[in-house]
Backbone as CSV, one residue per row, in Angstrom:
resi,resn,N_x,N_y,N_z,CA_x,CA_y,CA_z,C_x,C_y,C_z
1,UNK,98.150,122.586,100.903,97.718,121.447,101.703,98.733,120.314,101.535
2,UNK,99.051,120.228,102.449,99.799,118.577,102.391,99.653,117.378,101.764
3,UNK,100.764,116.673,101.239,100.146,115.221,100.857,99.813,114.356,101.859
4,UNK,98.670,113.841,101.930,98.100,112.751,102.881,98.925,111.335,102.876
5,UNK,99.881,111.390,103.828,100.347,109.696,104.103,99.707,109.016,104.998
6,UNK,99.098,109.390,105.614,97.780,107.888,106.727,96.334,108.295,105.791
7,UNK,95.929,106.905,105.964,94.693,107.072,106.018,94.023,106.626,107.358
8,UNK,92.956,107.238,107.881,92.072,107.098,108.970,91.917,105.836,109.813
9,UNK,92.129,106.151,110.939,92.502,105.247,111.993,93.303,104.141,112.172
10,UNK,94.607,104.259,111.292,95.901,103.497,111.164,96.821,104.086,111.922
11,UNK,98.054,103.412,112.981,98.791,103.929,113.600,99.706,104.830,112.255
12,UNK,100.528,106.085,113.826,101.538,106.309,112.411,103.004,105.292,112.095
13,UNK,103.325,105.131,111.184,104.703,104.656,110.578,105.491,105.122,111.198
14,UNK,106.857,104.685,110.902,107.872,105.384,111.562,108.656,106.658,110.357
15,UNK,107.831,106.732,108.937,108.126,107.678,107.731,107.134,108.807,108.258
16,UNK,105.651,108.357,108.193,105.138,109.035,108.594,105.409,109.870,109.861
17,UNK,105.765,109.250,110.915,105.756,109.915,112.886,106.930,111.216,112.034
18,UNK,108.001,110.622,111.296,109.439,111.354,110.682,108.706,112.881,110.087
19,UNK,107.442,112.732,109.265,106.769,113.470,108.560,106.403,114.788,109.650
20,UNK,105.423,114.431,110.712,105.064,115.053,111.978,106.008,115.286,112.070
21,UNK,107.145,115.084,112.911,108.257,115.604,113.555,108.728,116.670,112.706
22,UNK,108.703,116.613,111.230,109.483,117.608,110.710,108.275,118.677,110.063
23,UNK,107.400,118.877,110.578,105.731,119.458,110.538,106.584,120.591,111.501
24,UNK,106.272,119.685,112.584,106.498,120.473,114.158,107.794,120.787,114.376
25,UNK,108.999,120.545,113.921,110.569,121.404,113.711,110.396,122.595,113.105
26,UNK,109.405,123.064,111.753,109.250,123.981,111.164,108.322,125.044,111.558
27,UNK,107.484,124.529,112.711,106.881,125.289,113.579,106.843,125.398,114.833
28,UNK,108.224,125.083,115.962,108.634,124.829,116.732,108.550,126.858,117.565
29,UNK,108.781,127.183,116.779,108.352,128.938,117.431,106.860,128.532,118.000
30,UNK,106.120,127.810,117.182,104.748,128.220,117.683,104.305,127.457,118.631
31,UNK,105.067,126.716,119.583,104.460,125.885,120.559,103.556,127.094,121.629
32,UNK,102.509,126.635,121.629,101.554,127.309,122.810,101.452,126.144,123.713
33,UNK,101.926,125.097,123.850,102.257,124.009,125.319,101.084,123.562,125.007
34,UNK,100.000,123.278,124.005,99.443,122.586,123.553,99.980,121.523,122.219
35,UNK,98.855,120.504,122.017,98.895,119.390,120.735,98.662,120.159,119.816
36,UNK,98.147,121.836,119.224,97.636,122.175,118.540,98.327,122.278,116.937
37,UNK,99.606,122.201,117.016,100.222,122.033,115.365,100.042,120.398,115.014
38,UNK,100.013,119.521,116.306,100.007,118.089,116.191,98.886,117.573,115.208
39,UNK,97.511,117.878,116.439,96.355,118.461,115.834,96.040,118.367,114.281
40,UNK,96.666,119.994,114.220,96.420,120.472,112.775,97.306,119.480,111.246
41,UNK,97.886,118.475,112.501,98.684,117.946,110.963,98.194,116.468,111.208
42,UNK,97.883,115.984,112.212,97.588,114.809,112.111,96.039,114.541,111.133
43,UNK,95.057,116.154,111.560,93.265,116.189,110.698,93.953,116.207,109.177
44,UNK,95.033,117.317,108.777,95.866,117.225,107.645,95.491,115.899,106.768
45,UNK,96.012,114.842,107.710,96.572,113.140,107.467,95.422,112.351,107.331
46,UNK,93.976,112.871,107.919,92.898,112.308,107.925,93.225,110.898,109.036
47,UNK,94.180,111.571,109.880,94.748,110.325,111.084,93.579,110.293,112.168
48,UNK,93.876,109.455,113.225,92.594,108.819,113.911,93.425,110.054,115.202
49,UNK,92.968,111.453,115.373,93.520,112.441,115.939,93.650,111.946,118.080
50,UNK,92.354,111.134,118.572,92.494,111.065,119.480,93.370,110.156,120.176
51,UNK,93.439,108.673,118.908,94.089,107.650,119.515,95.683,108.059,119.256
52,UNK,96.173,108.757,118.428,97.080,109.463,118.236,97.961,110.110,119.719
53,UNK,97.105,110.877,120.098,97.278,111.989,120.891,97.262,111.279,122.385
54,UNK,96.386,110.459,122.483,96.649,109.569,123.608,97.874,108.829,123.604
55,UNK,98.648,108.272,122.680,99.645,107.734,122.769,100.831,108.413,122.854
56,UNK,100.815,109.377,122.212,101.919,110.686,122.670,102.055,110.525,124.490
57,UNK,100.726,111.224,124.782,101.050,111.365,126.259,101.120,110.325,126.849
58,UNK,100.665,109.278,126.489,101.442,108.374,127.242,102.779,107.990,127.573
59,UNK,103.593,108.124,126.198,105.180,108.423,125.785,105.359,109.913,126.674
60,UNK,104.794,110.734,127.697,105.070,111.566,128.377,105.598,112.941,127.643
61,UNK,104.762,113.311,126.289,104.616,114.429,125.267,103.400,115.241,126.149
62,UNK,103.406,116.202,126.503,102.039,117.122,127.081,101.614,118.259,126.183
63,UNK,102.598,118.896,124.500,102.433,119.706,123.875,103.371,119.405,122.087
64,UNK,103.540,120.209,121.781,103.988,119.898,120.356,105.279,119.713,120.810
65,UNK,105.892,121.269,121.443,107.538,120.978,121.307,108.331,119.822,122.639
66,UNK,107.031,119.123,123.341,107.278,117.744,123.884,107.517,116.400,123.292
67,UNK,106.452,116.761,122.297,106.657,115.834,120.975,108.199,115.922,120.410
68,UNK,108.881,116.716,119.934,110.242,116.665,119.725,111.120,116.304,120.567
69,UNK,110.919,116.598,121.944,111.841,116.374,122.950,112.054,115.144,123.173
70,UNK,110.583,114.530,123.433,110.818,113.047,124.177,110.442,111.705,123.093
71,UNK,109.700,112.190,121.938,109.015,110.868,121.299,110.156,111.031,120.106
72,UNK,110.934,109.964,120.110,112.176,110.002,119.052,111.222,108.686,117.695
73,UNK,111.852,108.836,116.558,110.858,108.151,115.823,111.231,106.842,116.197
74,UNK,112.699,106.732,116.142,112.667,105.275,117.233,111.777,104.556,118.216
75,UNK,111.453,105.802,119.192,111.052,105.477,120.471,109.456,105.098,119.911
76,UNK,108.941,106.138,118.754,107.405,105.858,118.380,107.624,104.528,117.604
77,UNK,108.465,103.908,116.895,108.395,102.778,116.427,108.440,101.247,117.306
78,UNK,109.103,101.408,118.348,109.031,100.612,119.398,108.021,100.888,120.141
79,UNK,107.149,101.469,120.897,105.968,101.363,121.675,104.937,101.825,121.162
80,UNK,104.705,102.262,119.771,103.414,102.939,119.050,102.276,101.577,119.312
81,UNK,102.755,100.783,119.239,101.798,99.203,119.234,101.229,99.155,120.197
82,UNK,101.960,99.593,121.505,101.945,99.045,122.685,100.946,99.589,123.456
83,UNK,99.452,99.158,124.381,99.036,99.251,124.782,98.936,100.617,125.454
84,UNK,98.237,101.671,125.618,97.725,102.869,126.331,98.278,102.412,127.636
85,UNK,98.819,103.307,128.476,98.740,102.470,130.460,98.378,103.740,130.954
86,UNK,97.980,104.873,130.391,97.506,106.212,131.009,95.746,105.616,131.964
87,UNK,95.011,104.717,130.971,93.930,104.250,131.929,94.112,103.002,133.159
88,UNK,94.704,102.601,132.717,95.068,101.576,133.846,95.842,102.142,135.310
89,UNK,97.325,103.355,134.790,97.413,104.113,136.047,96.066,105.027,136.518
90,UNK,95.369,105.858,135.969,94.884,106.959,136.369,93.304,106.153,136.774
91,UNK,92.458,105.384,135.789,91.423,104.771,135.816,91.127,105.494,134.518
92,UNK,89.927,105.127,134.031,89.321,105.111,133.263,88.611,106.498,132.275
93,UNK,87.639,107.201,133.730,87.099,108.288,133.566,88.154,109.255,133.515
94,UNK,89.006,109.513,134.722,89.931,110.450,134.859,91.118,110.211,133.274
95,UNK,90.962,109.062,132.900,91.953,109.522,131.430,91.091,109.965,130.928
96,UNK,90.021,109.688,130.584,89.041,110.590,129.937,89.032,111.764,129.729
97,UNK,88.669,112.156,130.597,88.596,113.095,131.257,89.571,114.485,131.407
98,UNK,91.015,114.065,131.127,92.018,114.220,130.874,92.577,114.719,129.512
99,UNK,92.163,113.675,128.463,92.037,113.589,126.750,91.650,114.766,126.715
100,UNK,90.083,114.617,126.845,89.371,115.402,126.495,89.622,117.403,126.493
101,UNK,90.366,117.172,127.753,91.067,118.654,128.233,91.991,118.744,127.058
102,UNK,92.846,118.083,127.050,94.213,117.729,125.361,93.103,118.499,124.339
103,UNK,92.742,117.665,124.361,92.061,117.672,123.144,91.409,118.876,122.934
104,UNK,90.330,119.349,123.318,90.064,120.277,123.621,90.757,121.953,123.829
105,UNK,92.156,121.843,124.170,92.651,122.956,124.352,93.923,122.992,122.886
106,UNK,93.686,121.993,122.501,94.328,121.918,120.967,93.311,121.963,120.064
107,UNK,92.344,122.208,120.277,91.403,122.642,119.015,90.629,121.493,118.212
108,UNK,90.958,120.228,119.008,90.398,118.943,118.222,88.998,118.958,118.319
């Protein structure tokens, strides 16, 4: 089991996001185009898994090995703060609605 660097419902760091990233480099074979190694390492972290995962896709991540591609720890250190805009484009329910599918097909 991993050592726990978040505790529950704190954004991640930019040591920590570094931590994930190198989670998901070591299991980069196993992308199934789901959050599901994300998932499994963020419950790991005892991290706040949904507000997490919403902010990924907002940064335009749709699976783990998206997470490597597009969310640089840079890029999570500069907009991790920054306001959700997935409900404001889409509305409300439909992000919902949306999550929930994420979420859901990653095992959360």
């Amino acid at each position: 089991m991993p050592t726990k660097v978040i505790s529950s419902g704190q954004p991640l760091t930019g040591k920590q996001f570094d931590a994930l990233l190198l989670f998901l480099v070591r299991r980069r074979s196993r992308c199934d185009h789901t959050f599901r190694e994300t998932v499994t390492w963020l419950k790991s972290q005892s991290a706040e898994v949904r507000m997490i995962i919403e902010k990924l896709v907002d940064l335009q991540a749709m699976c783990d090995c998206d997470v490597l591609e597009y969310v640089t720890a840079e890029r999570w250190n500069r907009e991790c703060s920054h306001l959700v805009e997935g409900p404001r484009i889409h509305g409300l329910v439909k992000w919902d609605q949306f999550i929930e599918q994420v979420l859901t097909e990653a095992g959360a």
